[in-house]
N, C-alpha and C positions, 0 to 999 in steps of 0.2 A: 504494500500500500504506500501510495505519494500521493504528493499532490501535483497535478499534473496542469500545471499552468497553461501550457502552450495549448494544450485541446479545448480549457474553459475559453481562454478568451480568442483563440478560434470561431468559438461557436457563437460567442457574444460580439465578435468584430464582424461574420459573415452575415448578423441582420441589418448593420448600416451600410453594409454594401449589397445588400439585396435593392436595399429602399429604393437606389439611384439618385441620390439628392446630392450624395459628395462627389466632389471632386476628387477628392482621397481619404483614403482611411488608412491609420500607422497605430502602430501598436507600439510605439510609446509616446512620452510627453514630449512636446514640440521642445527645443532650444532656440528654435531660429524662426523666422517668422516662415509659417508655413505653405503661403501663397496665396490667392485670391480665390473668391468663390466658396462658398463650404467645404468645413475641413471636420473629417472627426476623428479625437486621437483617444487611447486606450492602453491603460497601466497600470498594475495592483499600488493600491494605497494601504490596504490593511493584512493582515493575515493573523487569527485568532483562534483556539478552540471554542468550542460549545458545552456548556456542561453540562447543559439537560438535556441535550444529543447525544453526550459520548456516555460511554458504559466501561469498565472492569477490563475488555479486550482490545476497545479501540475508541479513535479522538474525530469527532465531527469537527469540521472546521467552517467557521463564515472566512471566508475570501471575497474580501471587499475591493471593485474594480472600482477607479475614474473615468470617464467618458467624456470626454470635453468637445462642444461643437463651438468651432472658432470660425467667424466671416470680419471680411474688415468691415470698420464701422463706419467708413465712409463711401461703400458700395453705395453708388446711385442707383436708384432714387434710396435715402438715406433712409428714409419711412418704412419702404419693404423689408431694414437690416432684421427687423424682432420679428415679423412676422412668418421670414423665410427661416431663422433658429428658433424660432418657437416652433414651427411647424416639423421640422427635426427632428425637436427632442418628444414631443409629440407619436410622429413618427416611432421612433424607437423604444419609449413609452409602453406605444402598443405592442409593439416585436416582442419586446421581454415577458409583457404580460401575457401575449398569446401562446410564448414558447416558454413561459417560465421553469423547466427544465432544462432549457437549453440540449434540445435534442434529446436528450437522455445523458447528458456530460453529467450533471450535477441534479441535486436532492430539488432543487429549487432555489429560481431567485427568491430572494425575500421580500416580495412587493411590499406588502406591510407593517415590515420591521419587527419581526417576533424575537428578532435574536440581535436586535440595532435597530441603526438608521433603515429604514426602508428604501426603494427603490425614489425618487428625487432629484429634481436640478433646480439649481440656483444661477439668476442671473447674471453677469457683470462684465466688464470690461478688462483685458489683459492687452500688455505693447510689446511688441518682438520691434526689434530696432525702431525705425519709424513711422512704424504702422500701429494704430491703436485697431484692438480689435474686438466685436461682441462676443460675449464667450455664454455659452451654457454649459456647467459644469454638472455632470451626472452621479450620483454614487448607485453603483452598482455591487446588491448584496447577494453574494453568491454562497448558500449553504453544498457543504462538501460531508457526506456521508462517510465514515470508516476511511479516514487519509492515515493516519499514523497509529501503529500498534503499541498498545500500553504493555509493559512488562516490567515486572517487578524487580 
């Protein structure tokens, strides 16, 4: 038993590029300004046991993703900038909730926060050099069933 990163968030990056709305999707966090047009990027932030999940043999784990949907803010006409990341996160919103397994990779997202934060984005503005950009930041709460064996 692991925890096997590269398959969850596989399967959590394969719904924002189902959607068709980015221009790219990366799987980690931007350093550099990422380019124009929609951008969605995606990188563990947490990694935790469960202890009303785990038992005696082995450790449930929440694996908390980021999901960041970045557009510049002065994409003309300026007024569409929230409408087109809100319609995004949106977007992906429903992907998680409609696959909330994610394929069968993981126990469940945790849309409602049984074991944390729930599923959720927060609005705001981030600048890679000289680009100020609107950002929707997503937390993404991934429970992980029997990752690590317990032994005495």
């Amino acid at each position: 038993m692991s925890l096997d990163l590269l398959t969850y968030r596989s399967a959590a990056m394969s719904h924002a590029q189902s959607l068709g709305l980015f221009e790219s999707v990366l799987g980690h966090e931007p350093v550099s300004a990422p380019g124009s047009g929609l951008v969605y990027a995606m990188w563990v932030t947490d990694i935790a046991p469960i202890p009303a999940r785990s038992g005696l043999a082995s450790v449930s784990v929440r694996l908390e993703l980021t999901g960041r949907v970045l557009m510049p803010a002065d994409t003309e006409p300026q007024d569409d900038v929230d409408i087109a990341v809100t319609g995004a996160v949106d977007g992906l919103m429903h992907a998680y909730s409609g696959d909330f397994e994610l394929g069968g990779t993981v126990a469940n997202v945790d849309l409602l926060g049984m074991h944390g934060a729930g599923l959720r984005a927060r609005f705001g503005f981030t600048r890679f050099d000289s680009t100020t950009y609107r950002v929707a930041t997503l937390t993404i709460p991934l429970i992980v069933n029997d990752v690590w064996t317990e032994a005495p």
